[in-house]
N, CA, C and O atoms as CSV, one atom per row, in Angstrom:
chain,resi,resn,atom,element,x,y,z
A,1,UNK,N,N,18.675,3.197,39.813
A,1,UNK,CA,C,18.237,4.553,39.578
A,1,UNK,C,C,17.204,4.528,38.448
A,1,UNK,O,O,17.574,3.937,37.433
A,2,UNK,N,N,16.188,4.968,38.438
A,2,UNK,CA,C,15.117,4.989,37.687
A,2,UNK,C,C,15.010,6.525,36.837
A,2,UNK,O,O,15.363,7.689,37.023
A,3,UNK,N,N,14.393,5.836,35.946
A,3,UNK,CA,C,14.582,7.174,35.036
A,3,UNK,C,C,13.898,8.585,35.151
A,3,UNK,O,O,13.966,9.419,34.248
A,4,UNK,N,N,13.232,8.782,36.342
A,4,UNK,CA,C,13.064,10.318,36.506
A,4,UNK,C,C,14.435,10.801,37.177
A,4,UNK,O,O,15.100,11.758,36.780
A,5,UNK,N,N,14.841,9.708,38.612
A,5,UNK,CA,C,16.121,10.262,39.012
A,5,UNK,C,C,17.685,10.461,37.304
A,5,UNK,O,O,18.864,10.808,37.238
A,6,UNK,N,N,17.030,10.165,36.706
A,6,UNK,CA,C,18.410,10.181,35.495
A,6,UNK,C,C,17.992,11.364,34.755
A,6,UNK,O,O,18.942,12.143,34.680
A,7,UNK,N,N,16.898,11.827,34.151
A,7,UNK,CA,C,16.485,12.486,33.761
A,7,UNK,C,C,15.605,13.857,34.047
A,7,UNK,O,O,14.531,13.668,34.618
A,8,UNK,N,N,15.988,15.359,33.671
A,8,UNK,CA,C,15.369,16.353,33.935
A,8,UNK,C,C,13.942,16.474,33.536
A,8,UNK,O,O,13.107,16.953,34.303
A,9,UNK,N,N,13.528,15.858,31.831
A,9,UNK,CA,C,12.050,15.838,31.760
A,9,UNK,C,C,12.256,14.851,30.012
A,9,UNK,O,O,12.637,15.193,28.892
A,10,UNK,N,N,11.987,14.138,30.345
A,10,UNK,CA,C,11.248,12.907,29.549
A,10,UNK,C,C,9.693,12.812,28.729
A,10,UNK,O,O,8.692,13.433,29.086
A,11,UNK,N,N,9.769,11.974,27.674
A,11,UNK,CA,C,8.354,12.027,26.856
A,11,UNK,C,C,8.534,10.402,26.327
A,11,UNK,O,O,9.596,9.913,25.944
A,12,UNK,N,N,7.953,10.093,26.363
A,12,UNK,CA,C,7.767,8.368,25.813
A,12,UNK,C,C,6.611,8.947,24.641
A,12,UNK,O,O,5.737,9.741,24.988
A,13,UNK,N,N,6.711,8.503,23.374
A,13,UNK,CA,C,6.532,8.947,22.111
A,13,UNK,C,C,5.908,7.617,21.464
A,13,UNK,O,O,6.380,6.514,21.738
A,14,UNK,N,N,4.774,7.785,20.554
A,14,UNK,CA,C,4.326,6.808,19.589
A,14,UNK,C,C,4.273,7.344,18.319
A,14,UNK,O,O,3.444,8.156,17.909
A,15,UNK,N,N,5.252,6.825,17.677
A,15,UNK,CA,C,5.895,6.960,16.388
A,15,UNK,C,C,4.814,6.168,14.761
A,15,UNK,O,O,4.580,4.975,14.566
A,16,UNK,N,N,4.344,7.497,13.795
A,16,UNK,CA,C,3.369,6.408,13.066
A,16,UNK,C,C,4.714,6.762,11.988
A,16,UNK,O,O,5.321,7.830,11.914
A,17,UNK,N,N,4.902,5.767,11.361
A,17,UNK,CA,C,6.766,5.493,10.121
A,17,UNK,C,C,6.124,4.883,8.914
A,17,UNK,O,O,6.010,3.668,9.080
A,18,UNK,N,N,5.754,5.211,7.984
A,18,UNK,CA,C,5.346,4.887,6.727
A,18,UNK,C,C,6.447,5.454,5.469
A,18,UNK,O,O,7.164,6.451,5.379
A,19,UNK,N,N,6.205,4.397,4.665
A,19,UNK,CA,C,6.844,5.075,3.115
A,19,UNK,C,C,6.210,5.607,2.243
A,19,UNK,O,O,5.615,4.889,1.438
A,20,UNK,N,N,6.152,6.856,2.149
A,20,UNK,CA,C,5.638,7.368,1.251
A,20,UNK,C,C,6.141,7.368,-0.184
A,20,UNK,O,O,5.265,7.796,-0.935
A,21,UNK,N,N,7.077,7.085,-0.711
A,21,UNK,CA,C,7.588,6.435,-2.074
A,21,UNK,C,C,8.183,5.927,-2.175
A,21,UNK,O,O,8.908,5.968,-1.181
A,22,UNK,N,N,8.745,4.808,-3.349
A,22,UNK,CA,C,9.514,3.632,-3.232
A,22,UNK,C,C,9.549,4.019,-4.545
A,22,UNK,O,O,8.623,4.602,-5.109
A,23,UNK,N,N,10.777,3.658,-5.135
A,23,UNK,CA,C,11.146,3.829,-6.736
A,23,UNK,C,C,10.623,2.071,-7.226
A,23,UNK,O,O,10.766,1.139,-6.435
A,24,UNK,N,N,10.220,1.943,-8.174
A,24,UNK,CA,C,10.178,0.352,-9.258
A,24,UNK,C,C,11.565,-0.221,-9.002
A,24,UNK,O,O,11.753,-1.068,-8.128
A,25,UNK,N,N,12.517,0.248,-9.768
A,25,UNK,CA,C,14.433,-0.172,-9.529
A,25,UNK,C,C,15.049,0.569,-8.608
A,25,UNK,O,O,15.312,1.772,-8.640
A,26,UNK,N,N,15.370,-0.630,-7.372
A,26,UNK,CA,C,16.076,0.232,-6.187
A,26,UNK,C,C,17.462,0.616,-7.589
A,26,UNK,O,O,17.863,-0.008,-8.572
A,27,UNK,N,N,17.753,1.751,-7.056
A,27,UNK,CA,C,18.745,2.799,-7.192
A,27,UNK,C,C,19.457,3.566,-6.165
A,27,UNK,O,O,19.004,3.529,-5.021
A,28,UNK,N,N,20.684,4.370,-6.452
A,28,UNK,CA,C,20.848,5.418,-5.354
A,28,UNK,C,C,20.570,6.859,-5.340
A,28,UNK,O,O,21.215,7.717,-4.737
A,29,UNK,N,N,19.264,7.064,-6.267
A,29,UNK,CA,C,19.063,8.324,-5.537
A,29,UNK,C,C,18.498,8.131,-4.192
A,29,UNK,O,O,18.331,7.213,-3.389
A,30,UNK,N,N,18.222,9.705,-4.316
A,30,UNK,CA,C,18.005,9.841,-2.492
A,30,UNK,C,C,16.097,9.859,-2.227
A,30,UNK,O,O,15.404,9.624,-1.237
A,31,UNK,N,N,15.711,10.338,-3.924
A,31,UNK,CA,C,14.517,10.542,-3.823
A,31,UNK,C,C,13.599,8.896,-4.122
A,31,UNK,O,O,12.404,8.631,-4.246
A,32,UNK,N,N,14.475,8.315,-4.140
A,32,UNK,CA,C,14.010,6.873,-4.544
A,32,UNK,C,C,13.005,6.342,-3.602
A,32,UNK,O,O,11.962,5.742,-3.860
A,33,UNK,N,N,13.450,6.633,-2.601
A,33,UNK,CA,C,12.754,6.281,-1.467
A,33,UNK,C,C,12.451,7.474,-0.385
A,33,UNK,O,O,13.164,8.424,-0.058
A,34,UNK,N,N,11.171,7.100,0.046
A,34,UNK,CA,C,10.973,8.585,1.211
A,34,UNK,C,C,10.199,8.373,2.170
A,34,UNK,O,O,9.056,8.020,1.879
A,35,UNK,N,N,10.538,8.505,3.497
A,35,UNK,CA,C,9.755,8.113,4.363
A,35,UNK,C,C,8.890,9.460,5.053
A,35,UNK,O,O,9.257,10.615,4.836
A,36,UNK,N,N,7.697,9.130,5.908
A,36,UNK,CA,C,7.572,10.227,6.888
A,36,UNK,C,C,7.250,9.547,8.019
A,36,UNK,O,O,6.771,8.423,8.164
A,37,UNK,N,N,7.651,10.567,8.975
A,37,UNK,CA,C,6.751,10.105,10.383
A,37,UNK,C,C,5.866,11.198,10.819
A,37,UNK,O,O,5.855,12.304,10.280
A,38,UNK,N,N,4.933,10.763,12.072
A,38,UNK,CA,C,4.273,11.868,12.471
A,38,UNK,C,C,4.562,11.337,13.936
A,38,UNK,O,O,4.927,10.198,14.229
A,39,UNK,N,N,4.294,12.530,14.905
A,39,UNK,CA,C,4.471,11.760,16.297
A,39,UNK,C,C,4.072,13.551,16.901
A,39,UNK,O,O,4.130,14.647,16.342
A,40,UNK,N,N,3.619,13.044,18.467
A,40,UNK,CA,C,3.918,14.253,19.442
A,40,UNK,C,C,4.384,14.553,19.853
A,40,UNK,O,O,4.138,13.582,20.568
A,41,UNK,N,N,5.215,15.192,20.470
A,41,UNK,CA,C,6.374,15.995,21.491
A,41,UNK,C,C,6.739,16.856,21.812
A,41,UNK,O,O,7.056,17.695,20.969
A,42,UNK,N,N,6.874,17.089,22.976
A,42,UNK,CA,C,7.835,18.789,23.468
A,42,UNK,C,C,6.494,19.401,23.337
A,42,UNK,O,O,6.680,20.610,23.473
A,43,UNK,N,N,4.981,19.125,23.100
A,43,UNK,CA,C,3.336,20.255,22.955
A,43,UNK,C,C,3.240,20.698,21.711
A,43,UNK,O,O,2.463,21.568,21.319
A,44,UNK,N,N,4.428,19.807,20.756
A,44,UNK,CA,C,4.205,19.961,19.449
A,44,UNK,C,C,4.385,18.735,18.705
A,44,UNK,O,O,4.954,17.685,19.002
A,45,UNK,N,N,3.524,19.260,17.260
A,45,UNK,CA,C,3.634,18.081,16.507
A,45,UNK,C,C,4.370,18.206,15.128
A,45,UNK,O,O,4.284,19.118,14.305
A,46,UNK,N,N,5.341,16.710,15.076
A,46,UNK,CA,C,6.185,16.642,14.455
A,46,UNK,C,C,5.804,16.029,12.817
A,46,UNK,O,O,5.335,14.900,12.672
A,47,UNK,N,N,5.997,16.670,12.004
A,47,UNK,CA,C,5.648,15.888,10.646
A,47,UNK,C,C,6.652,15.935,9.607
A,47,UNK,O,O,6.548,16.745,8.687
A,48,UNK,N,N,7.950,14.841,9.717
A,48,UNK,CA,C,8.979,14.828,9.025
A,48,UNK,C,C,8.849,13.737,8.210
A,48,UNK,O,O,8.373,12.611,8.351
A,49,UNK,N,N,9.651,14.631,6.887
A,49,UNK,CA,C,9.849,13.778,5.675
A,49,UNK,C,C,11.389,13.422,5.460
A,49,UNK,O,O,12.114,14.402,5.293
A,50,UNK,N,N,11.926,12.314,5.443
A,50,UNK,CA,C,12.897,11.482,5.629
A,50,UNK,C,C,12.988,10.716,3.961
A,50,UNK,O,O,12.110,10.165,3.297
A,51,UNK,N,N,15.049,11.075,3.554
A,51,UNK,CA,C,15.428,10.169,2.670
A,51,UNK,C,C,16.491,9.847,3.053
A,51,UNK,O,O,17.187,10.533,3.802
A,52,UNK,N,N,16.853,8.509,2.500
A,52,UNK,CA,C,17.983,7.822,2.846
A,52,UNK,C,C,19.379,8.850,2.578
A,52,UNK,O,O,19.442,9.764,1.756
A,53,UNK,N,N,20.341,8.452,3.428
A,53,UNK,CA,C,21.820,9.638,4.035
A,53,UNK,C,C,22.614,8.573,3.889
A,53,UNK,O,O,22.675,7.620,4.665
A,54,UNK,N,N,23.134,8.703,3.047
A,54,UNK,CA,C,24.360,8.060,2.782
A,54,UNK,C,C,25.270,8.770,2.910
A,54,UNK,O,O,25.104,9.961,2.650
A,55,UNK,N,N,26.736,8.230,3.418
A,55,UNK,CA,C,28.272,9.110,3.621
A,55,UNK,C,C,28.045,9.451,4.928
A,55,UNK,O,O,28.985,10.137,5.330
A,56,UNK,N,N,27.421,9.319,5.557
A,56,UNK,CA,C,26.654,9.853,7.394
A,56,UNK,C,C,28.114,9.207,8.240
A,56,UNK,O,O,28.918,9.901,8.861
A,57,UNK,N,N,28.188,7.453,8.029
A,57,UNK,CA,C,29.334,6.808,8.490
A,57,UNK,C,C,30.201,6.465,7.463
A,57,UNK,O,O,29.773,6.173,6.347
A,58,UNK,N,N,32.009,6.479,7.888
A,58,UNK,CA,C,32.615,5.783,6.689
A,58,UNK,C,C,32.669,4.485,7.033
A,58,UNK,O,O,32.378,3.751,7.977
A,59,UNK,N,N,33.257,4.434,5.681
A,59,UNK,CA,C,32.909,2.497,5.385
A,59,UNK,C,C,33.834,1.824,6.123
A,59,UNK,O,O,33.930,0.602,6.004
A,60,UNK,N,N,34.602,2.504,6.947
A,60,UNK,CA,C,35.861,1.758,7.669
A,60,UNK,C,C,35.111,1.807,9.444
A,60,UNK,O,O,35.681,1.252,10.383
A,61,UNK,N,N,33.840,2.538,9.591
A,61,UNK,CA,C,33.427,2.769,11.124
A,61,UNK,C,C,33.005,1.426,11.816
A,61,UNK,O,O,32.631,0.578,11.006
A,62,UNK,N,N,32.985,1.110,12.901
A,62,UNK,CA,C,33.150,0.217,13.738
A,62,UNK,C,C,32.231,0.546,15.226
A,62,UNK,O,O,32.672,1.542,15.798
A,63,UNK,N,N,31.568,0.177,15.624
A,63,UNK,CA,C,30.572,0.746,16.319
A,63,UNK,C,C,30.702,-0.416,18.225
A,63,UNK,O,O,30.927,-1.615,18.385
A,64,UNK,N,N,30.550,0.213,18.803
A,64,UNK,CA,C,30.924,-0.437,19.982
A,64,UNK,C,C,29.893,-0.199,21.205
A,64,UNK,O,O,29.767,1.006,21.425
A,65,UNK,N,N,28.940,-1.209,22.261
A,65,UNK,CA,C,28.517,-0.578,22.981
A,65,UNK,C,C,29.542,-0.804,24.161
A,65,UNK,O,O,30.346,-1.735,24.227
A,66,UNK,N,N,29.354,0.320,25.180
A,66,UNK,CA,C,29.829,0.071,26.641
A,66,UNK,C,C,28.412,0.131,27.660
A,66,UNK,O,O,27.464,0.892,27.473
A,67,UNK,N,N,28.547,-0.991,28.910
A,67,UNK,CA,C,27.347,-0.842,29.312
A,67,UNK,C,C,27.911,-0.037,30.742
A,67,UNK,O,O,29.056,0.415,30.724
A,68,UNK,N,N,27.179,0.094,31.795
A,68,UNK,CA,C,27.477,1.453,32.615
A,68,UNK,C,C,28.506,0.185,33.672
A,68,UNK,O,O,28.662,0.770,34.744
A,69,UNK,N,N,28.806,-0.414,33.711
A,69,UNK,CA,C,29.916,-1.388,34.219
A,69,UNK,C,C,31.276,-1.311,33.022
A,69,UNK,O,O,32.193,-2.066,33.342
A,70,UNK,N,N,31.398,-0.917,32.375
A,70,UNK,CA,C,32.886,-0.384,31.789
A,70,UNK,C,C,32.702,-1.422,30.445
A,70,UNK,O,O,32.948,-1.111,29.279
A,71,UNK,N,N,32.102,-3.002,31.026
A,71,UNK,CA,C,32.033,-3.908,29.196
A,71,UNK,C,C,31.803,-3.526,28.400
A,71,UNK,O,O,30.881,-2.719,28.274
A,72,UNK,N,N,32.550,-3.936,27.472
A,72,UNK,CA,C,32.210,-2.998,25.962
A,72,UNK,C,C,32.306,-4.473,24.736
A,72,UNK,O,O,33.108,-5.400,24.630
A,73,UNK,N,N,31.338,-4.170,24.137
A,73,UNK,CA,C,31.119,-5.179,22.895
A,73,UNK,C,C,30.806,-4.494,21.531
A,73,UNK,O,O,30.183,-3.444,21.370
A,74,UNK,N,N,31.517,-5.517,20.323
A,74,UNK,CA,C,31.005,-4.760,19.426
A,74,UNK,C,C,29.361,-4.755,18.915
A,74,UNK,O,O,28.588,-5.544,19.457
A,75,UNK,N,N,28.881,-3.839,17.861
A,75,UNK,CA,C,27.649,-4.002,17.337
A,75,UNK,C,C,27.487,-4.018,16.403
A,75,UNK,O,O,28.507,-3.966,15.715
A,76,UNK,N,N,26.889,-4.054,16.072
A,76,UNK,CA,C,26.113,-4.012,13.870
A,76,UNK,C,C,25.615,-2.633,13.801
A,76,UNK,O,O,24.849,-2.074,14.585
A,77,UNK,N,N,26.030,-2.288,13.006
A,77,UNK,CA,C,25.444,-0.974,12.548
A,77,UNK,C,C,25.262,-0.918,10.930
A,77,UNK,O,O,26.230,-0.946,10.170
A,78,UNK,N,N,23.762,-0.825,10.439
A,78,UNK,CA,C,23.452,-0.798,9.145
A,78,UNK,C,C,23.167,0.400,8.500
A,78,UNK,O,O,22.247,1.174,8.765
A,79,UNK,N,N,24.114,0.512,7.536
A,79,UNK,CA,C,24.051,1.896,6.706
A,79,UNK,C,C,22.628,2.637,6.841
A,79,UNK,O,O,22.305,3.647,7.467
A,80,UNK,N,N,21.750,1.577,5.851
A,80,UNK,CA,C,20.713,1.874,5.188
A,80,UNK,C,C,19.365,2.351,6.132
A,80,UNK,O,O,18.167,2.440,5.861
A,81,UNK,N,N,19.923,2.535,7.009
A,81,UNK,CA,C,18.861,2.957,8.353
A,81,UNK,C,C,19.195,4.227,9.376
A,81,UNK,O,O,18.909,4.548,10.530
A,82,UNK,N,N,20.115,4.855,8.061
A,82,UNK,CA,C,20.459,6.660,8.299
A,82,UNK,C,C,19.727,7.281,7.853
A,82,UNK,O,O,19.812,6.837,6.708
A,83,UNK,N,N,18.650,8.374,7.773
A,83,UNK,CA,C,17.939,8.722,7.085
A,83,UNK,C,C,18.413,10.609,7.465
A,83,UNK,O,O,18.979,10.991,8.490
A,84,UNK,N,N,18.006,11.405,6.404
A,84,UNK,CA,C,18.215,13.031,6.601
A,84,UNK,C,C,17.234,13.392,6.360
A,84,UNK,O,O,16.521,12.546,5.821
A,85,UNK,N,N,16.568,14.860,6.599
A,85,UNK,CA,C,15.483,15.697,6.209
A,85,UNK,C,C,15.001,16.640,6.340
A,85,UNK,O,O,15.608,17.523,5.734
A,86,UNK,N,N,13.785,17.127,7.076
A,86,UNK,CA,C,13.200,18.030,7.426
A,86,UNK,C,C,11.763,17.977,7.749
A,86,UNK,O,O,11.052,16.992,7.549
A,87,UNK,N,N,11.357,19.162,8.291
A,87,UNK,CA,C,9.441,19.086,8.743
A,87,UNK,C,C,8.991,19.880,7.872
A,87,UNK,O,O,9.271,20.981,7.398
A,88,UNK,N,N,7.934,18.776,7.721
A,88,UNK,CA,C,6.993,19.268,6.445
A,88,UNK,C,C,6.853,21.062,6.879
A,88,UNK,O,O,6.907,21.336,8.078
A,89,UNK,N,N,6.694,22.093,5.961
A,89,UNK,CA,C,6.371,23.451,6.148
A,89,UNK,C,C,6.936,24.355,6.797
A,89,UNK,O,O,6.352,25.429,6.944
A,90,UNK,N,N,8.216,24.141,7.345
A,90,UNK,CA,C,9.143,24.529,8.122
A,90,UNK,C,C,10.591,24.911,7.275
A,90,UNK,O,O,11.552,24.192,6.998
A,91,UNK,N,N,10.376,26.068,7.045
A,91,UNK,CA,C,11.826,26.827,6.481
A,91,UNK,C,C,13.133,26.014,6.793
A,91,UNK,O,O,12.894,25.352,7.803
A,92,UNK,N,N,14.261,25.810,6.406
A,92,UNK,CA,C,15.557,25.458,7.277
A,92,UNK,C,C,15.330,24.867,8.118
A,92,UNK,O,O,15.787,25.264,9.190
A,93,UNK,N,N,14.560,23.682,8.109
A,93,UNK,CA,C,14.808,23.031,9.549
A,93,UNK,C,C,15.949,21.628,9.283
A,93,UNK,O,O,16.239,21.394,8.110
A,94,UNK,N,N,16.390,20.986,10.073
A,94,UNK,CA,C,16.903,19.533,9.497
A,94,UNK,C,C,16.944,18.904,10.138
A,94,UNK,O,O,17.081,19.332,11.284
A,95,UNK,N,N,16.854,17.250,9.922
A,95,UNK,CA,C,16.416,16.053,10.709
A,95,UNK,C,C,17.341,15.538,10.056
A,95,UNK,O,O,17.599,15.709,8.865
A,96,UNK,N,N,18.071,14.644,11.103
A,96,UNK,CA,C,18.687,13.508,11.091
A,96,UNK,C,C,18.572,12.644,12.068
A,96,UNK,O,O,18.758,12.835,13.269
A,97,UNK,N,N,18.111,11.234,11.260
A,97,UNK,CA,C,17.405,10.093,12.531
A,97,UNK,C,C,17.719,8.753,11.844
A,97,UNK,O,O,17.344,8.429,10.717
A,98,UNK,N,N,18.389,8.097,12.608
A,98,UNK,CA,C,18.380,6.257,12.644
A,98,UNK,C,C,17.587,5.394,13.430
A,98,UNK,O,O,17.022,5.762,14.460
A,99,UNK,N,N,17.539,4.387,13.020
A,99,UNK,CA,C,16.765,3.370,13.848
A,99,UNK,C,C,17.662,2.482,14.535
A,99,UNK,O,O,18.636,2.078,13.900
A,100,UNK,N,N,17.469,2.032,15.972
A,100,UNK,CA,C,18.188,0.957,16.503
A,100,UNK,C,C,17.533,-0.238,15.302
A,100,UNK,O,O,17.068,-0.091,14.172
A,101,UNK,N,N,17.816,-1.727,16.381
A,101,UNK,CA,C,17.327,-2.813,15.673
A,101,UNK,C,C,15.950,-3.189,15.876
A,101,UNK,O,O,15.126,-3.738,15.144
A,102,UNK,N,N,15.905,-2.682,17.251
A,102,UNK,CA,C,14.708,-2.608,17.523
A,102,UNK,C,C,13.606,-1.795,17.183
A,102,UNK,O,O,12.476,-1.768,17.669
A,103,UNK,N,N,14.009,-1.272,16.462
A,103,UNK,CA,C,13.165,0.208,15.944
A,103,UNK,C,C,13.449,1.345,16.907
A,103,UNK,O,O,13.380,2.406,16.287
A,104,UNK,N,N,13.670,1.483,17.866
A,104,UNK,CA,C,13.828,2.824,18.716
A,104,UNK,C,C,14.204,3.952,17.450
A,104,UNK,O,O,14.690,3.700,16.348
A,105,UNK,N,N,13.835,5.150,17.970
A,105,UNK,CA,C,14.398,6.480,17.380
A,105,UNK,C,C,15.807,7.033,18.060
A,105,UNK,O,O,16.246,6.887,19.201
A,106,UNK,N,N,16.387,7.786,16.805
A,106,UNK,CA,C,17.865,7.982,17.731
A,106,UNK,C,C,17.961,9.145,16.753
A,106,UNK,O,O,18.253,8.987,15.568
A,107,UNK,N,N,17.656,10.516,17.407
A,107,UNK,CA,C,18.422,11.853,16.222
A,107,UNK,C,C,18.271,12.742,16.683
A,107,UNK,O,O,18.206,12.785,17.912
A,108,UNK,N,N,18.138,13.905,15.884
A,108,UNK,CA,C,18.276,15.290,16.361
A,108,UNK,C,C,16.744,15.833,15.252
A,108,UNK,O,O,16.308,15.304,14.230
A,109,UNK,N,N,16.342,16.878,15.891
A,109,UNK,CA,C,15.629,18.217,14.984
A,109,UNK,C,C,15.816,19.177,15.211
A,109,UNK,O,O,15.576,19.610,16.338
A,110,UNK,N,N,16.201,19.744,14.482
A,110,UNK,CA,C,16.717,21.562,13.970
A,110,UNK,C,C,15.498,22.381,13.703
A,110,UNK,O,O,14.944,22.080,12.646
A,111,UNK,N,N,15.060,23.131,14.238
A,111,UNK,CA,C,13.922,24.292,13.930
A,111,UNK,C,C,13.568,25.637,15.248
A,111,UNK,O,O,13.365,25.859,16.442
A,112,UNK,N,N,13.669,26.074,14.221
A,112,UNK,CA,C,12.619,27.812,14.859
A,112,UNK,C,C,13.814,28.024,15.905
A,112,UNK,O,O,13.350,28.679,16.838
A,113,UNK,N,N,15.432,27.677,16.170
A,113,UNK,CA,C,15.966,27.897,16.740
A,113,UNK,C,C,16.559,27.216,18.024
A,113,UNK,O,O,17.209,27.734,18.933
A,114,UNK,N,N,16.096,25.710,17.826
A,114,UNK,CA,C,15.448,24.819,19.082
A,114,UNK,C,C,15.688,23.623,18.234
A,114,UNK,O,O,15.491,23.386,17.042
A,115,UNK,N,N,16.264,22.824,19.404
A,115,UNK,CA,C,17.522,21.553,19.113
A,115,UNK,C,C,16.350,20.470,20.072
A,115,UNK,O,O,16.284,20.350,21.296
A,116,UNK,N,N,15.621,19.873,19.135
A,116,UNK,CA,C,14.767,18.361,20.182
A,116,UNK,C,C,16.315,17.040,19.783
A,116,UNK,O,O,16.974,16.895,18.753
A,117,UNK,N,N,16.362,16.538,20.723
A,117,UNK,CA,C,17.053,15.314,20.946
A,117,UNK,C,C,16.101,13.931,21.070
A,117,UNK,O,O,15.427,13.968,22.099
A,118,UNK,N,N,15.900,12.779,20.303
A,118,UNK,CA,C,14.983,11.783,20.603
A,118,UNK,C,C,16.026,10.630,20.742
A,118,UNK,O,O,16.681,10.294,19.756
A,119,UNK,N,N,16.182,10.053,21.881
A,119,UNK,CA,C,17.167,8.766,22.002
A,119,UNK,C,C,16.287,7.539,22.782
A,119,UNK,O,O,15.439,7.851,23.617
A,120,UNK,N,N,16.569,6.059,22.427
A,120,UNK,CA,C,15.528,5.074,23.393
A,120,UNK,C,C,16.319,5.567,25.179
A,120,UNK,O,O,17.427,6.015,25.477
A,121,UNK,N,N,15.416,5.296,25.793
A,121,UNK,CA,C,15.141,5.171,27.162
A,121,UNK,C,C,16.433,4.173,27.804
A,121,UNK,O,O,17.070,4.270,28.853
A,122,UNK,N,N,16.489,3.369,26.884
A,122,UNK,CA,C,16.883,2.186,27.451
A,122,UNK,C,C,18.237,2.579,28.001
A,122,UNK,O,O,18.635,2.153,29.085
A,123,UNK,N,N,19.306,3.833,26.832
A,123,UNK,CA,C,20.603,4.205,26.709
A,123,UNK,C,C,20.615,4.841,28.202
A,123,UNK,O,O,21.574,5.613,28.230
A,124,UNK,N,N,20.020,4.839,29.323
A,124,UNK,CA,C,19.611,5.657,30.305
A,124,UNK,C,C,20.054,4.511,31.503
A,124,UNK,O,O,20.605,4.844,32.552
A,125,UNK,N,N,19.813,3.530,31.255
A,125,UNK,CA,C,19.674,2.250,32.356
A,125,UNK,C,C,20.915,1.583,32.398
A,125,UNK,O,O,21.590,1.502,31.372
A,126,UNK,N,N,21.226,1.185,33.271
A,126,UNK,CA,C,22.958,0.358,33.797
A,126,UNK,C,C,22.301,-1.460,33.307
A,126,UNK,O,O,21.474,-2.183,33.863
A,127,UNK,N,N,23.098,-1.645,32.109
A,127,UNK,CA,C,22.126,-3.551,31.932
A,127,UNK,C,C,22.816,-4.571,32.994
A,127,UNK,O,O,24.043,-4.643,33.061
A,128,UNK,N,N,22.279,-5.068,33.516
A,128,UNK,CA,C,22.960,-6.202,34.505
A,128,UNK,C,C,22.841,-7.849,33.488
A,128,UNK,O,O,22.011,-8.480,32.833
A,129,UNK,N,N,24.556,-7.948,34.009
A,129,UNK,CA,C,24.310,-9.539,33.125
A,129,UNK,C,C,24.652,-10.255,34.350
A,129,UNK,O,O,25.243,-9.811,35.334
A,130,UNK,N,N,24.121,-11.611,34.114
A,130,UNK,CA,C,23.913,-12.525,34.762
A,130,UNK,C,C,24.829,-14.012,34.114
A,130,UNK,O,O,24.954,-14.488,32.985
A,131,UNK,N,N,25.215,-14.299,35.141
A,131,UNK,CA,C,26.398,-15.244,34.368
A,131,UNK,C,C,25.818,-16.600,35.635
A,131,UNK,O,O,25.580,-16.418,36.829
A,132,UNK,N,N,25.696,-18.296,34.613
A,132,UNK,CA,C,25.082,-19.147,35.569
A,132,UNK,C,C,26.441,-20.004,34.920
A,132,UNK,O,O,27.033,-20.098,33.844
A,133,UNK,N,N,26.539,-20.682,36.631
A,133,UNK,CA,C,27.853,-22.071,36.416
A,133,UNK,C,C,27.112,-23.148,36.941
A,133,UNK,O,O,26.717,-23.296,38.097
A,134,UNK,N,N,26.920,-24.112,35.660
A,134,UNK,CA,C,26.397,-25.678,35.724
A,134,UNK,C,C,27.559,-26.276,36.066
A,134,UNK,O,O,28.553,-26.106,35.361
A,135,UNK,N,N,27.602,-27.140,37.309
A,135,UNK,CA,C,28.928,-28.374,37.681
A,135,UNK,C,C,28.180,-29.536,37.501
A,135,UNK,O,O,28.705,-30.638,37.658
């Protein structure tokens, strides 16, 4: 099944991810570090400013994939690649977004009343494994 049959309406997105500040001594504030992105979507454009979210997962969470065949394995999941925020000029809005390992985007945006969802493509597809027996 290909991803129009999986999906009602889709956007494949090019993401520009820069840091806009970095503190001298990593620390834990939040303002220590700050990212933004810019990107297109939904006939609008997105310009969020992102700081690190800590407390997002507890320290006891355990993260698991299942693939669309029922296997399930564990995964890595790294704190430090939770980020919270908002769009630049936008009253009350809020962003919350992680990165896979691969970089994919994975979150939500809050604004003007209207919930965008950004997840990779890939979470869409059944993975086939392939298993080889050398005698």
């Amino acid at each position: 099944m290909n991803l129009n049959e999986r999906l009602k309406y889709y956007e494949i997105i090019e993401i520009n991810r820069r840091i806009e500040k970095r503190g001298i001594v990593d620390n834990n504030i939040s303002y220590n570090k700050q990212q933004r992105l810019t990107f297109r979507a939904f006939n609008r454009f997105f310009d969020i400013y992102l700081t690190p979210k800590k407390g997002i997962l507890h320290t006891n969470f355990k993260c698991r994939e299942i693939d669309g065949y029922g296997y399930e394995k564990l995964c890595t999941v790294n704190p430090d690649e939770y980020f919270g925020g908002h769009l630049h000029g936008v009253a009350n809005s809020i962003v919350a977004i992680s990165y896979s390992d691969e970089g994919s985007l994975l979150g939500t945006v809050q604004s003007d009343g209207e919930i965008y969802i950004f997840e990779p493509a890939k979470i869409h597809f059944v993975i086939f494994f392939f298993f080889f027996f050398f005698f």
